[in-house]
C-alpha positions in Angstrom: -6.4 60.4 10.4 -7.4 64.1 9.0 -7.6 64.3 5.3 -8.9 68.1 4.2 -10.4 68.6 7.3 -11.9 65.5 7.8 -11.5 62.8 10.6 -11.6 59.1 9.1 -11.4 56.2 11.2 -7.9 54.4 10.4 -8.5 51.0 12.5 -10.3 47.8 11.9 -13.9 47.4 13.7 -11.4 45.7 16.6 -10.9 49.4 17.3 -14.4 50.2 18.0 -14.8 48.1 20.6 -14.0 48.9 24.4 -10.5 49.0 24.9 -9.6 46.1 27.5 -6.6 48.2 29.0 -5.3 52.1 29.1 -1.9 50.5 27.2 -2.4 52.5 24.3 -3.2 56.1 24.0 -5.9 57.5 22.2 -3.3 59.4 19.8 -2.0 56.6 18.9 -4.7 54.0 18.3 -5.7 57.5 16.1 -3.1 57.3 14.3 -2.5 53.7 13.1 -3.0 52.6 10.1 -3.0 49.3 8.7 -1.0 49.5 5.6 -1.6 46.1 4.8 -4.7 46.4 3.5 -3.8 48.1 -0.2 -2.8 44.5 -0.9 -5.3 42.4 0.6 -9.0 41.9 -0.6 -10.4 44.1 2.4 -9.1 47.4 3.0 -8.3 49.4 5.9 -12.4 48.9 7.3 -14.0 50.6 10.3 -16.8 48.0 10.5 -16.9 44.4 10.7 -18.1 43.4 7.0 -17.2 39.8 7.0 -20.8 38.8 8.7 -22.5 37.6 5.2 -21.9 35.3 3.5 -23.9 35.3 0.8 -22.7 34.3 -2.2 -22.8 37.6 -3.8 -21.3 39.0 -0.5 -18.5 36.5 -1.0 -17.5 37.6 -4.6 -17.8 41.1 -3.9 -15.4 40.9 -1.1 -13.2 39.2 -3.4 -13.3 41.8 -5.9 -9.8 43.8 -6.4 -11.7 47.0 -9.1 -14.9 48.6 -9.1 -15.9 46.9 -12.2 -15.5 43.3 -10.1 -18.4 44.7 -8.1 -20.5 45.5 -10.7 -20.0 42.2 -12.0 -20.6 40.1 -9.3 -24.1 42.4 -9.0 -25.1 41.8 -12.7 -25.3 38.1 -12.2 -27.7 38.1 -9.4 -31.0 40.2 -7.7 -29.5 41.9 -5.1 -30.9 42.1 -2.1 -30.0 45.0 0.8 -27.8 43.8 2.0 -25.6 43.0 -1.3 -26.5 46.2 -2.1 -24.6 47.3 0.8 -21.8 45.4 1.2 -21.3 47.1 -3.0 -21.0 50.3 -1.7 -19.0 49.4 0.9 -16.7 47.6 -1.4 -16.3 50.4 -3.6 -15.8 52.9 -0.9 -12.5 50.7 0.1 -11.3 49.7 -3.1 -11.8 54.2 -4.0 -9.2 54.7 -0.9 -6.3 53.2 -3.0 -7.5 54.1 -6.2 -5.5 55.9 -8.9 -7.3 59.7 -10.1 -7.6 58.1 -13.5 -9.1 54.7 -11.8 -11.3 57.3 -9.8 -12.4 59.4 -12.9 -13.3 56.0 -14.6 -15.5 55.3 -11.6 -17.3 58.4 -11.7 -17.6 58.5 -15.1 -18.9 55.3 -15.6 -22.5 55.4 -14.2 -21.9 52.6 -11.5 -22.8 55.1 -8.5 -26.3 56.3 -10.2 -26.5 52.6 -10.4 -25.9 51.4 -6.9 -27.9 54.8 -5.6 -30.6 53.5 -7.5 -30.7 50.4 -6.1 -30.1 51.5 -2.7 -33.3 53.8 -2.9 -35.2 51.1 -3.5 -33.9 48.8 -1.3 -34.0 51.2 1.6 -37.0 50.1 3.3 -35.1 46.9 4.0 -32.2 48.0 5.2 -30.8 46.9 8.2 -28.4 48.9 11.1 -25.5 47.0 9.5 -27.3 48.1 5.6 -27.2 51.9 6.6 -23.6 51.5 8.5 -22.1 50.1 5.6 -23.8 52.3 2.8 -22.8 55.8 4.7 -19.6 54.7 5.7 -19.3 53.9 1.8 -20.6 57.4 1.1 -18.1 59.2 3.4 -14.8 57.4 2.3 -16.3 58.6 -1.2 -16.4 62.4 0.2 -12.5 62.3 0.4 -13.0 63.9 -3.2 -16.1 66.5 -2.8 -15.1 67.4 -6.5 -16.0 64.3 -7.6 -20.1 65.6 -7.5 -21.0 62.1 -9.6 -19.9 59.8 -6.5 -22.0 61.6 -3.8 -25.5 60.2 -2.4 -28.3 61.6 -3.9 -30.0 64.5 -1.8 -32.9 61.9 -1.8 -31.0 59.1 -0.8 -28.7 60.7 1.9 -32.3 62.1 3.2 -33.5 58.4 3.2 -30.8 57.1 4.7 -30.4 59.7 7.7 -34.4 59.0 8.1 -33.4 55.2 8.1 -30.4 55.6 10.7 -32.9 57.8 13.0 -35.5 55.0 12.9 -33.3 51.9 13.3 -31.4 54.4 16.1 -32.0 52.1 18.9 -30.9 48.9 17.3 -27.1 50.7 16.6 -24.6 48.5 17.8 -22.0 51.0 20.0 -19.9 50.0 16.8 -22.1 51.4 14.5 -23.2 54.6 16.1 -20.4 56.3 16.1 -19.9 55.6 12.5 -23.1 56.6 11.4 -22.8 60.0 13.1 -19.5 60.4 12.2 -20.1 59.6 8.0 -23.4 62.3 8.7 -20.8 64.6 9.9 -18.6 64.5 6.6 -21.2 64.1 4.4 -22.7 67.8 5.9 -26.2 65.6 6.5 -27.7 68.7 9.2 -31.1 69.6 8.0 -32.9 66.6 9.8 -33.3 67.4 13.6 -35.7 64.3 14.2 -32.9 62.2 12.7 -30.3 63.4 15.1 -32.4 63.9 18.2 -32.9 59.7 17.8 -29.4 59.4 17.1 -28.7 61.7 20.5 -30.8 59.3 22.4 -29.3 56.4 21.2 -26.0 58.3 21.9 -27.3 58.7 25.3 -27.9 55.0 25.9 -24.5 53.4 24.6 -21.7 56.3 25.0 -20.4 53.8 28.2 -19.6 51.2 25.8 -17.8 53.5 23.1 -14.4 53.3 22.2 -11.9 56.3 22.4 -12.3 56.2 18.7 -16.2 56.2 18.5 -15.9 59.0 20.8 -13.6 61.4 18.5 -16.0 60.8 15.7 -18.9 61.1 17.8 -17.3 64.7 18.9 -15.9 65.5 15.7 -19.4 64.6 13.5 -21.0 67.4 16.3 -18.6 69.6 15.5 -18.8 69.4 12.1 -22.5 69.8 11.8 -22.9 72.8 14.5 -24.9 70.0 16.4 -25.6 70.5 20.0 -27.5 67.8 22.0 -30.5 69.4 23.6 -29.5 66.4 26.4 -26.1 65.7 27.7 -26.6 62.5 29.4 -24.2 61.1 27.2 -21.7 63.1 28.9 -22.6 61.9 32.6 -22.8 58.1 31.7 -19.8 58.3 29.3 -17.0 56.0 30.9 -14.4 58.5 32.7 -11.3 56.6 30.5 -13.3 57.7 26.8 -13.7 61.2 28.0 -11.7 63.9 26.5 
C-alpha cells in the first residue's frame, strides 16, 4: 500500500515469510489488506508481536487507546522489551485513529515519554526491540506534520546504530522491515549502519519474501542508497526478483 509516497506493508508477519507457491502474485499479496483488524485488539501488523508474554506485554496488547498503553506502563518497570511492544502498540492503534484522537496523542506527552524510555533502554534492545520500535516510528510518519510523534534525532541515531550492530542476528522477517521503516523515516546519514545492514542483506535476500523485497527496494530508493556490493542480487531467489 502507498500512502503520500510511502510503501507500508499491508500483511500480517505470515507475509514475510517465503511464499510456499507462485499462486498469488506479488501485486496482489501488495495489495491486501486485512480489514479486520480495526476491530480486533491487534491491527493490521507486519511482524509477529505475540512472542511475549509478559504480563505487561499482555495488557498492552489488550489495550484498545493510547491512554490503555500508558496505563498498563505506569503500573510496572518496563523493561525493553515492554518498552517496545508500547510503541508498537501505539503505532497500530495511530493507523485507525481519529485526527482529534491523533492530536490528543501528540499533544499529550506520551511519545517524549516512551522516547525517553526507549533511550534508555536501548542498550538492551533486542532484533525483535529495534523491529518493533522503528516499525512503530514509521506507521507514526504517515503524518510528518505531526513533528511531536517522530523519534528523537538522538534516538532514531541510536536505534539505526543498534539495528547495524544487531545486523547479523535480523531474522529475513525483520530485515526488511527495519530497512524499509529507515527508508520512511529519511534515516541516511549513517553509512556504517547501512553497510551492516547491506551485508546482512547479502546473507538472507534468498529467504525474503516478495514483500521484504519491495521494501527492501523501495527503502534504497528512498534513501539514494546504493550497495557498494550486489551479492544480494546474485543469491536472491529468481521467483523474489523484480
Amino acid at each position: 500500500m502507498v500512502v503520500m509516497g510511502v510503501l507500508f506493508p499491508t500483511e500480517t508477519s505470515a507475509a514475510l515469510k517465503p511464499a510456499k507457491g507462485a499462486s498469488a502474485s506479488l501485486k496482489s499479496r501488495l495489495l491486501r489488506i486485512n480489514l479486520a483488524a480495526s476491530s480486533s485488539p491487534d491491527c493490521t501488523s507486519t511482524v509477529n508481536a505475540k512472542e511475549q508474554s509478559s504480563s505487561t506485554v499482555r495488557r498492552i496488547r489488550l489495550a484498545s487507546s493510547w491512554q490503555d498503553v500508558a496505563s498498563a506502563l505506569s503500573d510496572s518497570n518496563a523493561t525493553s522489551g515492554d518498552v517496545a511492544y508500547a510503541l508498537y502498540r501505539v503505532g497500530c492503534l495511530f493507523c485507525f485513529m481519529s485526527e482529534q484522537r491523533r492530536a490528543a496523542l501528540e499533544a499529550s506527552g506520551m511519545m517524549a515519554r516512551l522516547g525517553h524510555l526507549a533511550r534508555e533502554q536501548l542498550p538492551r534492545f533486542t532484533p525483535r526491540d529495534v523491529t518493533l520500535t522503528l516499525d512503530a516510528y514509521a506507521r507514526l510518519a504517515a503524518k510528518p506534520q505531526m513533528k511531536g510523534l517522530r523519534p528523537p534525532p538522538a534516538l532514531l541515531a541510536g536505534l539505526s546504530a543498534r539495528a547495524g550492530r544487531l545486523a547479523h542476528e535480523l531474522e529475513a522477517s525483520q530485515l526488511p522491515l527495519v530497512i524499509w521503516a529507515l527508508g520512511v523515516l529519511g534515516c541516511s546519514e549513517a553509512e556504517a549502519d547501512m553497510a551492516a545492514l547491506d551485508k546482512a542483506v547479502a546473507r538472507r535476500a534468498a529467504d525474503f519474501s516478495g514483500q521484504g523485497v519491495s521494501l527492501v527496494l523501495w527503502a534504497y530508493c528512498a534513501l539514494r542508497h546504493h550497495p557498494s556490493a550486489h551479492a544480494w542480487r546474485r543469491r536472491m531467489h529468481p521467483s523474489q526478483r523484480m
